[in-house]
Every structure is written in structure tokens, then in C-alpha cells.
mmCIF file of the N, C-alpha and C atoms, coordinates in Angstrom:
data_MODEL
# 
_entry.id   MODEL 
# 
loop_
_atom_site.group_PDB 
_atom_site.id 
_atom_site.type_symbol 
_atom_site.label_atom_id 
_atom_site.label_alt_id 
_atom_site.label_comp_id 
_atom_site.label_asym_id 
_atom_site.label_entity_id 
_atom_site.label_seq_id 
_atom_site.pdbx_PDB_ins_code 
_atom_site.Cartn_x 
_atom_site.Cartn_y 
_atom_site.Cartn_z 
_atom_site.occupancy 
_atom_site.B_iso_or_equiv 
_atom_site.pdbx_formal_charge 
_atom_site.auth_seq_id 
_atom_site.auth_comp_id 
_atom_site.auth_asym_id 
_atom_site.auth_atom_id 
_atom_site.pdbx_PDB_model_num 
ATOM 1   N N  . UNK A 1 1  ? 0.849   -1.176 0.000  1.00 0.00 ? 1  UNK A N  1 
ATOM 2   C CA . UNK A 1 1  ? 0.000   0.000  0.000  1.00 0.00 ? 1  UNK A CA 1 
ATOM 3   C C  . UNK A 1 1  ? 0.898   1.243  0.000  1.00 0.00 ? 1  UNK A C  1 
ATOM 4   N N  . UNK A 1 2  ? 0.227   2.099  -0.876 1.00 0.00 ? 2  UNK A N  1 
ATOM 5   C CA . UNK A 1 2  ? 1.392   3.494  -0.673 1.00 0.00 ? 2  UNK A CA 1 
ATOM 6   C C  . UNK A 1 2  ? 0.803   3.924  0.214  1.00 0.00 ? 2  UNK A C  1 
ATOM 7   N N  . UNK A 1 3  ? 1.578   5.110  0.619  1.00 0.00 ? 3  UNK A N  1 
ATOM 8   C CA . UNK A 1 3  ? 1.328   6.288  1.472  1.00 0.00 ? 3  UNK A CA 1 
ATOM 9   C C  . UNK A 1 3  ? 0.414   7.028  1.170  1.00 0.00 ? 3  UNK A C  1 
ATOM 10  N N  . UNK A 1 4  ? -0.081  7.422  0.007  1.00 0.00 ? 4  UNK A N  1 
ATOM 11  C CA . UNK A 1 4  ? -0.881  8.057  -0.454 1.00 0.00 ? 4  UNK A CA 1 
ATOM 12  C C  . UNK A 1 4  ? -2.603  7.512  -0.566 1.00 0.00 ? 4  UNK A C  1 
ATOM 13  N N  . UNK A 1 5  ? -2.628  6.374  -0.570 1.00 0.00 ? 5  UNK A N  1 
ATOM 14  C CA . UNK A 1 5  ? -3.252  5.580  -0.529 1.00 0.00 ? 5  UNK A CA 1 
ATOM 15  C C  . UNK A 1 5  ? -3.589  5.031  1.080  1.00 0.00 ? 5  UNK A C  1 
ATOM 16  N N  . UNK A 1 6  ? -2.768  4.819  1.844  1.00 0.00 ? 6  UNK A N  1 
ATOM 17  C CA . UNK A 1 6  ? -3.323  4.971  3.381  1.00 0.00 ? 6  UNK A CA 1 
ATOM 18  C C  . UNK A 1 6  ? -3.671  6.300  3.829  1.00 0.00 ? 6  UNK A C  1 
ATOM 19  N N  . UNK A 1 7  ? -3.386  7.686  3.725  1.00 0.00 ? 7  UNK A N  1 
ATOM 20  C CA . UNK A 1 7  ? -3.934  8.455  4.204  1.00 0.00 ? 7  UNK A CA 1 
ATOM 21  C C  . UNK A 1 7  ? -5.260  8.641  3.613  1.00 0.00 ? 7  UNK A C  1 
ATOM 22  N N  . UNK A 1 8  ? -5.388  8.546  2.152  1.00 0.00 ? 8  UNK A N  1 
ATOM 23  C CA . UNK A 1 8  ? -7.202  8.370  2.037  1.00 0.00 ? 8  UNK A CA 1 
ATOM 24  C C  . UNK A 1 8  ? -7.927  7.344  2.566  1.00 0.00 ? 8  UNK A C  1 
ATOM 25  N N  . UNK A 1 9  ? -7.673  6.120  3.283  1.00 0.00 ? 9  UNK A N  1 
ATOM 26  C CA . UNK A 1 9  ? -8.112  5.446  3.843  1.00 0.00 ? 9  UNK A CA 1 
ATOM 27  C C  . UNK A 1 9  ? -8.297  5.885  5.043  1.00 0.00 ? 9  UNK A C  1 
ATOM 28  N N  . UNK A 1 10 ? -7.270  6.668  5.999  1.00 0.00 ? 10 UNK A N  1 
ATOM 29  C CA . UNK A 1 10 ? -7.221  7.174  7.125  1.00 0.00 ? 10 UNK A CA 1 
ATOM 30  C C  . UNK A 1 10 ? -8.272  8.018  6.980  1.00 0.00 ? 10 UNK A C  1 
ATOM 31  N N  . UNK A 1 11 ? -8.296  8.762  6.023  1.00 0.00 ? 11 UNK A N  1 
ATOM 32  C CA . UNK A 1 11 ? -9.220  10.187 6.158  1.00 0.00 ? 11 UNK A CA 1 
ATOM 33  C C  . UNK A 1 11 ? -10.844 10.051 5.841  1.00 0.00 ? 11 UNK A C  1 
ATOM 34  N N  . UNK A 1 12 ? -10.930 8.922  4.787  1.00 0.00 ? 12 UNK A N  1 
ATOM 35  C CA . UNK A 1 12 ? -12.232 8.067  4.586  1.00 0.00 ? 12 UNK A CA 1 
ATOM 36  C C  . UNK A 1 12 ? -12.660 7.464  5.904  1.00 0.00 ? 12 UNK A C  1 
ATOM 37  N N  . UNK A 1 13 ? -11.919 6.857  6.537  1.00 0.00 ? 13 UNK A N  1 
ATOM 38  C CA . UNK A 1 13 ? -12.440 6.364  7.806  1.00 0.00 ? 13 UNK A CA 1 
ATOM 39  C C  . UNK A 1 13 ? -12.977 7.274  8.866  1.00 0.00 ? 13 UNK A C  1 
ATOM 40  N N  . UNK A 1 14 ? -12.170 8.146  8.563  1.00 0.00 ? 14 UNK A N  1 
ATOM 41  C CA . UNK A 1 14 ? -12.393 9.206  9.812  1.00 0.00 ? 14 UNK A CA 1 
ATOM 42  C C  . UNK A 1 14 ? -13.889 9.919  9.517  1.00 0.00 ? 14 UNK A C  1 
ATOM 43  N N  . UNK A 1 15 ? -13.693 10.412 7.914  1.00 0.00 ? 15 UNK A N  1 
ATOM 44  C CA . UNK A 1 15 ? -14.971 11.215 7.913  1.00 0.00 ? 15 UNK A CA 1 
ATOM 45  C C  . UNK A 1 15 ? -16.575 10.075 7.973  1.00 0.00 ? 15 UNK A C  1 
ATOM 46  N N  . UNK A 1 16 ? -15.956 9.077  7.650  1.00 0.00 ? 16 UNK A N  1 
ATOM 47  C CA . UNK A 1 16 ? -17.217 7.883  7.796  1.00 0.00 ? 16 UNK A CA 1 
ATOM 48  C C  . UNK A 1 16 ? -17.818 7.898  9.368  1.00 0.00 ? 16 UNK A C  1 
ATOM 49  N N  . UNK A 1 17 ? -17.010 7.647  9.803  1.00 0.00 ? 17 UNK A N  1 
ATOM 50  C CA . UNK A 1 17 ? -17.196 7.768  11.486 1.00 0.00 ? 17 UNK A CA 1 
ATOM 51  C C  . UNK A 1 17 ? -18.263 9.242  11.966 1.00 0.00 ? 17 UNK A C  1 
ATOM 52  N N  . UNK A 1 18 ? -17.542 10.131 11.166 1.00 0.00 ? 18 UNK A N  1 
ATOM 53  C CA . UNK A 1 18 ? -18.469 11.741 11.515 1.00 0.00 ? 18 UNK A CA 1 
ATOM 54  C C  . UNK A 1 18 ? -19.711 10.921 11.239 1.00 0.00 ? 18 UNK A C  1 
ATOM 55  N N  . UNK A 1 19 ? -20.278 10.554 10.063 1.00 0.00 ? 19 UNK A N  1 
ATOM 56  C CA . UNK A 1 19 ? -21.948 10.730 9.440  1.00 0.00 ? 19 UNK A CA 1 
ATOM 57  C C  . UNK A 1 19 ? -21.547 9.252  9.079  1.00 0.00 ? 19 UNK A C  1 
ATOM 58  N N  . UNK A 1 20 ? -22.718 8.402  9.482  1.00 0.00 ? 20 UNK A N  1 
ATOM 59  C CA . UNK A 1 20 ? -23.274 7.252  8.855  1.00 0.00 ? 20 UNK A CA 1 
ATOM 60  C C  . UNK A 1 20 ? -23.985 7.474  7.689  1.00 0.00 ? 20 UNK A C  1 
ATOM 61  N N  . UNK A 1 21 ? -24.126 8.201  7.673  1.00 0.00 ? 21 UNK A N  1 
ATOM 62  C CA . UNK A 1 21 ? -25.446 8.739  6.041  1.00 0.00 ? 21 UNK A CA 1 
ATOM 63  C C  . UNK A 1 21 ? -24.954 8.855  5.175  1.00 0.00 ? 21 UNK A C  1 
ATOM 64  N N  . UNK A 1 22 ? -23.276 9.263  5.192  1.00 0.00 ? 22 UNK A N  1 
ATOM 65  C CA . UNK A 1 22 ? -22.695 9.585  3.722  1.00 0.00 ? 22 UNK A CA 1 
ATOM 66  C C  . UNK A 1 22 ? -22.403 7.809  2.756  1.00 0.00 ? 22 UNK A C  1 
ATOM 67  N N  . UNK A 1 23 ? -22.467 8.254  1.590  1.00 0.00 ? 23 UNK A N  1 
ATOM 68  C CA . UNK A 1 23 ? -21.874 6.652  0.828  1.00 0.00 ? 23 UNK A CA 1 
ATOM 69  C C  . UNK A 1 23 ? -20.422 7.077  0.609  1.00 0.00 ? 23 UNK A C  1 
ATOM 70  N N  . UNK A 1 24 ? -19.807 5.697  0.130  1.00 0.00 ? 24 UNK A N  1 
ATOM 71  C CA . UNK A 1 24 ? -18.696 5.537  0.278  1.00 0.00 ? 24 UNK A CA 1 
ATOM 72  C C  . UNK A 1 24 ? -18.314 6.779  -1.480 1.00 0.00 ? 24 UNK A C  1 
ATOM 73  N N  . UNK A 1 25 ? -19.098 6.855  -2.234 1.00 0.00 ? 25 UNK A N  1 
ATOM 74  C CA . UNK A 1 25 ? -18.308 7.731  -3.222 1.00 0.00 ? 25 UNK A CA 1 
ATOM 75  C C  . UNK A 1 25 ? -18.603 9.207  -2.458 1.00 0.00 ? 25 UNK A C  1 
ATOM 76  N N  . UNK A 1 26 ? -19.341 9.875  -1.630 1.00 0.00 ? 26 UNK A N  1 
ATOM 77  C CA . UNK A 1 26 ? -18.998 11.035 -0.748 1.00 0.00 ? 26 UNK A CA 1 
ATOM 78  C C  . UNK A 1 26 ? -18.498 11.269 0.471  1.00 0.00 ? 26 UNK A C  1 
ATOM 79  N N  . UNK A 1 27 ? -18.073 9.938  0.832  1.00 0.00 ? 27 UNK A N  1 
ATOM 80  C CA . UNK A 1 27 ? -16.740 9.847  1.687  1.00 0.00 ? 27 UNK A CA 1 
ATOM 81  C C  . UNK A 1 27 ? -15.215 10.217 1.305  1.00 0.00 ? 27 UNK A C  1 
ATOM 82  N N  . UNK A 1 28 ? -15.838 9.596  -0.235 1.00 0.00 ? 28 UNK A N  1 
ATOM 83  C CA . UNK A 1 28 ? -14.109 9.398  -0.711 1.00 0.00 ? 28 UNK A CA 1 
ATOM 84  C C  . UNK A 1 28 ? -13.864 11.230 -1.546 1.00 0.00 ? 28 UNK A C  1 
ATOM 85  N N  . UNK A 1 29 ? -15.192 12.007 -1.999 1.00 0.00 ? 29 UNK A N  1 
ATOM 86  C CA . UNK A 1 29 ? -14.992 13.038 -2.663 1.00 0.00 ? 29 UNK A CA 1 
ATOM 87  C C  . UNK A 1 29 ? -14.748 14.144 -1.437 1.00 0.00 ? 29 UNK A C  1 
ATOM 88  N N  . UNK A 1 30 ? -15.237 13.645 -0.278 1.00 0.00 ? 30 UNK A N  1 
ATOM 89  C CA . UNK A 1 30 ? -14.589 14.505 0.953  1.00 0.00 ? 30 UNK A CA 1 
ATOM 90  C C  . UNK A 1 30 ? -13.218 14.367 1.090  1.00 0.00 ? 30 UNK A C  1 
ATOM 91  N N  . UNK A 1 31 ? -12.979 13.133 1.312  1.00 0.00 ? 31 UNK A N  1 
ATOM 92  C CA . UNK A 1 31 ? -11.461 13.269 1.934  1.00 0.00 ? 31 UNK A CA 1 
ATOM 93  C C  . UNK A 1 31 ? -10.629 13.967 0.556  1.00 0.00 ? 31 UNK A C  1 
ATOM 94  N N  . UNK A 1 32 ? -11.255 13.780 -0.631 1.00 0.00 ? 32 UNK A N  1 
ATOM 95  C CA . UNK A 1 32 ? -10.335 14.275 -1.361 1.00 0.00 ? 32 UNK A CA 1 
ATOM 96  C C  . UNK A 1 32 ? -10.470 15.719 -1.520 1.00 0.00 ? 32 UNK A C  1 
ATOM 97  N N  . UNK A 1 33 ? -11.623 16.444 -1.398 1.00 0.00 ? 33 UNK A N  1 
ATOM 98  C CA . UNK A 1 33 ? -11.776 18.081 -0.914 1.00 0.00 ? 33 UNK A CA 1 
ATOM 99  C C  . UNK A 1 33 ? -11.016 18.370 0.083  1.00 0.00 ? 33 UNK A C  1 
ATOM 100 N N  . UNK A 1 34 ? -10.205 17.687 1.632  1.00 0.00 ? 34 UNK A N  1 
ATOM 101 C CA . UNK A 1 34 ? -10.060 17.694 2.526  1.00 0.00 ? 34 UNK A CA 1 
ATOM 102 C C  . UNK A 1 34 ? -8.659  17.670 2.225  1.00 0.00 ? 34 UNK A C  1 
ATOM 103 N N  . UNK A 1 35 ? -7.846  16.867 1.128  1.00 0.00 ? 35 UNK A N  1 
ATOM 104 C CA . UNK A 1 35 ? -6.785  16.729 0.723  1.00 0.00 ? 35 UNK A CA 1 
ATOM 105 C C  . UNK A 1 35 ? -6.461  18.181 0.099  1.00 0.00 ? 35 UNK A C  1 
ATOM 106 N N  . UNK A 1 36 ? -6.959  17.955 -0.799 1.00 0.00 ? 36 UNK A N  1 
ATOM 107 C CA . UNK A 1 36 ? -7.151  19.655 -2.040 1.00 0.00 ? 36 UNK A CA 1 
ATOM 108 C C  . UNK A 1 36 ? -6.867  20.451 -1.425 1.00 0.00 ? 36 UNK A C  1 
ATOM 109 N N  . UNK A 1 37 ? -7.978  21.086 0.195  1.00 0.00 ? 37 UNK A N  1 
ATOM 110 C CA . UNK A 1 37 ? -7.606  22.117 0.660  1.00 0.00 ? 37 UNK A CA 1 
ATOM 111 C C  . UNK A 1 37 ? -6.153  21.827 1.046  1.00 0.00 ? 37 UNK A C  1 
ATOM 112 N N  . UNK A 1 38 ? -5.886  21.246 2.112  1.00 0.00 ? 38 UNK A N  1 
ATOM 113 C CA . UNK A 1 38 ? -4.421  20.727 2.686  1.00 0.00 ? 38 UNK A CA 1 
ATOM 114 C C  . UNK A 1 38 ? -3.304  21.140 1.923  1.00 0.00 ? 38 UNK A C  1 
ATOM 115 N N  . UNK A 1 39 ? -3.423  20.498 0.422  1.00 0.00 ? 39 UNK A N  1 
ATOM 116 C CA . UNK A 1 39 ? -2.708  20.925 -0.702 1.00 0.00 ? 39 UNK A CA 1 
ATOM 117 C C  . UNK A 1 39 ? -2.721  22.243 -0.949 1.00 0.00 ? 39 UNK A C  1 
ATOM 118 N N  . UNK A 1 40 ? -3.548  22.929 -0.886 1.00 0.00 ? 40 UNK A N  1 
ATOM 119 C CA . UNK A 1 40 ? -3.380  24.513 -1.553 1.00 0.00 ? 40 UNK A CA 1 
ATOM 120 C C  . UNK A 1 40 ? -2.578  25.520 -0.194 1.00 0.00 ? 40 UNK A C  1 
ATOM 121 N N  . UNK A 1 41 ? -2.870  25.070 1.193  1.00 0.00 ? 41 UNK A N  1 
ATOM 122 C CA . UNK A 1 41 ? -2.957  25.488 2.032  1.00 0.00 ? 41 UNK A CA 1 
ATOM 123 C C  . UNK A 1 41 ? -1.421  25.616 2.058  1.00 0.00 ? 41 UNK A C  1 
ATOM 124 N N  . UNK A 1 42 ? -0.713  24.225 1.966  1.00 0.00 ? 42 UNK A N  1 
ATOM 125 C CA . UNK A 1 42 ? 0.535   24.243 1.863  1.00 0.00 ? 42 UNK A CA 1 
ATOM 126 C C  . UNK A 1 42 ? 1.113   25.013 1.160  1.00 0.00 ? 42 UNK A C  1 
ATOM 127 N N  . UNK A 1 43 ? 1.305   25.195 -0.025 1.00 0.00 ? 43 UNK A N  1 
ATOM 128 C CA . UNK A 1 43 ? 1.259   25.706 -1.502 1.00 0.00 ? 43 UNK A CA 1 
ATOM 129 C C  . UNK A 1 43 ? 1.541   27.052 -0.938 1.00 0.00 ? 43 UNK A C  1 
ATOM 130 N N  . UNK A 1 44 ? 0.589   27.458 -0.559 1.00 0.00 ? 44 UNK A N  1 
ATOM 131 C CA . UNK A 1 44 ? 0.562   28.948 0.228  1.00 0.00 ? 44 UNK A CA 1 
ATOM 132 C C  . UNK A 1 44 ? 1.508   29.292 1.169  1.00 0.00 ? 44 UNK A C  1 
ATOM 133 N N  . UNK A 1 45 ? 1.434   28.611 1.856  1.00 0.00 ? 45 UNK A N  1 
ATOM 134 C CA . UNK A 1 45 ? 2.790   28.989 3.248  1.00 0.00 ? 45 UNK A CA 1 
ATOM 135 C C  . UNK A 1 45 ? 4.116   28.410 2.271  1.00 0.00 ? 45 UNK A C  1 
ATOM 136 N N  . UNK A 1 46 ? 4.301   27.688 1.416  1.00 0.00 ? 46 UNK A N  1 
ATOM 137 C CA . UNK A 1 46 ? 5.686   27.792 1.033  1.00 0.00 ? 46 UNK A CA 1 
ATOM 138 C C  . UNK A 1 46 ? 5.652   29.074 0.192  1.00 0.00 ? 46 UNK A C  1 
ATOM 139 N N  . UNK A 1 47 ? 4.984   29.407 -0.777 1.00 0.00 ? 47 UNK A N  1 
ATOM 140 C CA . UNK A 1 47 ? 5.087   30.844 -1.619 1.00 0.00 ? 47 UNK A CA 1 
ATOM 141 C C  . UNK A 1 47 ? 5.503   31.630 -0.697 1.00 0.00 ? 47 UNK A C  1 
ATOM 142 N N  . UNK A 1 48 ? 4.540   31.781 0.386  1.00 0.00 ? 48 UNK A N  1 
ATOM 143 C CA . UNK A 1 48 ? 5.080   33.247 1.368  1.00 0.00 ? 48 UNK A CA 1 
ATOM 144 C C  . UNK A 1 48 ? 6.499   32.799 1.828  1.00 0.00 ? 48 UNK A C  1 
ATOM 145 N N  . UNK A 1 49 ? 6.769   31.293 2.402  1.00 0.00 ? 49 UNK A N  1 
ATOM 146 C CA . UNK A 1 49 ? 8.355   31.556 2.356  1.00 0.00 ? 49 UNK A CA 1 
ATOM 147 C C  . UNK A 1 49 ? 8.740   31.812 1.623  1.00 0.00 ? 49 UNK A C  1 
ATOM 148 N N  . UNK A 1 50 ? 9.067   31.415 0.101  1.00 0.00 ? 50 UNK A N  1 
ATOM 149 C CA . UNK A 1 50 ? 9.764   31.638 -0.839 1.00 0.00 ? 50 UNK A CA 1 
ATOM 150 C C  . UNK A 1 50 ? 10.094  33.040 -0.713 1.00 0.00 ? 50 UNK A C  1 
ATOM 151 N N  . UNK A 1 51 ? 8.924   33.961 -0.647 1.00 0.00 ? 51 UNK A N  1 
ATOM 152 C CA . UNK A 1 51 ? 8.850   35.498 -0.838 1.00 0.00 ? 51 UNK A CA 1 
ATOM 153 C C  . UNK A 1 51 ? 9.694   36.137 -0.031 1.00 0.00 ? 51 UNK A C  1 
ATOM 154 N N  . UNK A 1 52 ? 9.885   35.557 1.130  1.00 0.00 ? 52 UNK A N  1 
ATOM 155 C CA . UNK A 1 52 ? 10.143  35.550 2.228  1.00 0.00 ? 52 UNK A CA 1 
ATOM 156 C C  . UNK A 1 52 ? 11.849  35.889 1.654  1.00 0.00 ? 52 UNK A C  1 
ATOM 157 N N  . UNK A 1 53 ? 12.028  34.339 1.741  1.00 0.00 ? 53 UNK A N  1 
ATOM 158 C CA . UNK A 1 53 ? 13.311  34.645 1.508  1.00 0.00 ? 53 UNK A CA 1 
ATOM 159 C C  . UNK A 1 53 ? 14.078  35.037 0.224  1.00 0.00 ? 53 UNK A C  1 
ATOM 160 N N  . UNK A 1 54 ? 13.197  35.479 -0.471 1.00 0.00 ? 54 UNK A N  1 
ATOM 161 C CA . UNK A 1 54 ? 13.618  36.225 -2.038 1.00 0.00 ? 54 UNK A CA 1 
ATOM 162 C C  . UNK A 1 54 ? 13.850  37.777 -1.264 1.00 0.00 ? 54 UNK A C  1 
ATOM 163 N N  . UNK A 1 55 ? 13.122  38.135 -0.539 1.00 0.00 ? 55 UNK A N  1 
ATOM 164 C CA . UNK A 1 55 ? 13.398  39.642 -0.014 1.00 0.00 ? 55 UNK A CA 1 
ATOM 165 C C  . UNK A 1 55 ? 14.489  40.066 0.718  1.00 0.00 ? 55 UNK A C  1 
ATOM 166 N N  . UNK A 1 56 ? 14.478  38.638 1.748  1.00 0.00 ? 56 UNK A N  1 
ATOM 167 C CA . UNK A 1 56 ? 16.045  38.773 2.458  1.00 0.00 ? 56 UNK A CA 1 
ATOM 168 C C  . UNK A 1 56 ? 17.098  38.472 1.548  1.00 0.00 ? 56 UNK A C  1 
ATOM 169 N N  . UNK A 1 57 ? 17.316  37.939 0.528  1.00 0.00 ? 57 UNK A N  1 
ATOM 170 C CA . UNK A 1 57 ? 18.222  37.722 -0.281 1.00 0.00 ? 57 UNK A CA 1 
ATOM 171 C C  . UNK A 1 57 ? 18.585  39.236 -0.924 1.00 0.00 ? 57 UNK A C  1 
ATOM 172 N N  . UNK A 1 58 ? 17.472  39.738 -1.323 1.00 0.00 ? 58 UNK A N  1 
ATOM 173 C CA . UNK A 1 58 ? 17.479  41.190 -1.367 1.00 0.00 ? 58 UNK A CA 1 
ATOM 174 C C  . UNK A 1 58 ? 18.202  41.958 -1.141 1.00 0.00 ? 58 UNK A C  1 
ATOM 175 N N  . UNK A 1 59 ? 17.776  42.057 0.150  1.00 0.00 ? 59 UNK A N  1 
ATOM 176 C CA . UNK A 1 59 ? 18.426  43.213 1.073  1.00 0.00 ? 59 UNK A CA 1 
ATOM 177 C C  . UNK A 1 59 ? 19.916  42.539 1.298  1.00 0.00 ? 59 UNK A C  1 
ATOM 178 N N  . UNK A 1 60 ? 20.363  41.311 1.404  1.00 0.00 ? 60 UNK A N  1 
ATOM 179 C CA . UNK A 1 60 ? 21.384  40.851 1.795  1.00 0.00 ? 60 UNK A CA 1 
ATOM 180 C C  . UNK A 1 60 ? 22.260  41.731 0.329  1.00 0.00 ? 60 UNK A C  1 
ATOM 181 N N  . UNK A 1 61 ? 22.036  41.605 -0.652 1.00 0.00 ? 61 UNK A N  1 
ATOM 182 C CA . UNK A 1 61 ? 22.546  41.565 -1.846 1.00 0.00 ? 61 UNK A CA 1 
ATOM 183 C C  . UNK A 1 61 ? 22.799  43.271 -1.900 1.00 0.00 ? 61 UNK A C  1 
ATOM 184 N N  . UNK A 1 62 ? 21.768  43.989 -1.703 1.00 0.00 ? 62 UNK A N  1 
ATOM 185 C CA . UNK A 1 62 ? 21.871  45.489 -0.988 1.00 0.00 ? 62 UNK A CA 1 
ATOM 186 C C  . UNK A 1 62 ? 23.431  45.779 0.075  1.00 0.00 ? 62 UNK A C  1 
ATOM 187 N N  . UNK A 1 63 ? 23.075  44.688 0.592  1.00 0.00 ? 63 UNK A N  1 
ATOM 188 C CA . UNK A 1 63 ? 24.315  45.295 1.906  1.00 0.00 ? 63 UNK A CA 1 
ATOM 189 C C  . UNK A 1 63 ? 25.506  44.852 1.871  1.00 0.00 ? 63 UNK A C  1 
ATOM 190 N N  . UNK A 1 64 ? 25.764  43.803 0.511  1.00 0.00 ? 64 UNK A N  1 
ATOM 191 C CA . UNK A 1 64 ? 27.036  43.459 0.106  1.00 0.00 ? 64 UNK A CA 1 
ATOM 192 C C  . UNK A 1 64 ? 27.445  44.304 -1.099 1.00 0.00 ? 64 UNK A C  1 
ATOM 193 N N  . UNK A 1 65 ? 26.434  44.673 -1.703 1.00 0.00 ? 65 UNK A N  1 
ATOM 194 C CA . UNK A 1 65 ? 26.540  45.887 -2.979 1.00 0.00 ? 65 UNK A CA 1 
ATOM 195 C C  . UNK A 1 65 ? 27.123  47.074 -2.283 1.00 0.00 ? 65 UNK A C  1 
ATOM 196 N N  . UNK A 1 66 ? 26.485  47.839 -0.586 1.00 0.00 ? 66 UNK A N  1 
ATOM 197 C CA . UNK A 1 66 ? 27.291  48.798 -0.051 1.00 0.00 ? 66 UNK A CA 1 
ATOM 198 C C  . UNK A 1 66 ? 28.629  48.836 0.466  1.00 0.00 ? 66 UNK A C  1 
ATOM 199 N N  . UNK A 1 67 ? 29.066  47.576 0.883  1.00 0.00 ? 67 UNK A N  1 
ATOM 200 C CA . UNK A 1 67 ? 30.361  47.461 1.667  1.00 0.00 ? 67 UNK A CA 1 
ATOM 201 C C  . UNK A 1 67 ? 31.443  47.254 0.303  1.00 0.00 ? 67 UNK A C  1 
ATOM 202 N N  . UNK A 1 68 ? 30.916  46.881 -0.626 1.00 0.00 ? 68 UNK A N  1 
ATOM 203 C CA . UNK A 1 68 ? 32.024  46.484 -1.910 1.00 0.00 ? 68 UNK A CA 1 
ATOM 204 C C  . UNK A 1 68 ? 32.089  48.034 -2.378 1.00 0.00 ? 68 UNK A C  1 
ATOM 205 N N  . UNK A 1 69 ? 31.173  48.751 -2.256 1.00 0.00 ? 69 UNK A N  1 
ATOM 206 C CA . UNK A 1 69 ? 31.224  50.317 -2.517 1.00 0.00 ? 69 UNK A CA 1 
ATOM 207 C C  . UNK A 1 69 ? 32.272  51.155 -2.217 1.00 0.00 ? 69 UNK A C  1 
ATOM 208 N N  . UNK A 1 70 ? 32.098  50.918 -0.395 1.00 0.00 ? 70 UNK A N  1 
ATOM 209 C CA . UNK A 1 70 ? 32.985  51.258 0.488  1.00 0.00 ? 70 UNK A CA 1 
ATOM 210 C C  . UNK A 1 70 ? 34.373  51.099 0.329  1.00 0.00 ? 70 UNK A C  1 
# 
């Protein structure tokens, strides 16, 4: 079994447990909405690092541009 493949099992189980009422194909289109978000969510906090450290690279590049001045 992959990894990828046990956590939708993990996450199918889990949301099954919430509601007896759901069927197993809106169990499985949850956990995968549930994934999606997760995914974008991530996605997001690495961009802002990236940004992050594209700016300090920046300024670093600024303050080695002044002392080579000097």
C-alpha cells in the first residue's frame, strides 16, 4: 500500500465515522476536498516563504553591494 493511498483510507475512515449517512463515493470526494484544501494550504505557506526569503536575499545583496562600494 502506498502512502498516499493509506492516508485516504485514514481520512475516509475518519470522515465515515463523523456521518453514517454519507456513501462511500462522498466519503471518498470529501477526503479528497479535505486533501485539495491541505494541498493549496501548503502551496501557500511555502510561496510566502519563498517570498520571504527572495526579499532577504534582497536586502542581503543590498548590503554586500554597499560594503564592496565602500
Amino acid at each position: 500500500m502506498t502512502a498516499p493511498h493509506a492516508i485516504l483510507i485514514v481520512l475516509c475512515r475518519g470522515i465515515n465515522a463523523q456521518s453514517s449517512v454519507l456513501g462511500s463515493e462522498r466519503v471518498a470526494i470529501m477526503a479528497a476536498l479535505n486533501i485539495t484544501h491541505e494541498l493549496l494550504e501548503a502551496m501557500d505557506e511555502h510561496r510566502a516563504g519563498e517570498e520571504n526569503l527572495n526579499r532577504l536575499n534582497d536586502r542581503l545583496e543590498r548590503a554586500l553591494a554597499k560594503t564592496r562600494q565602500s
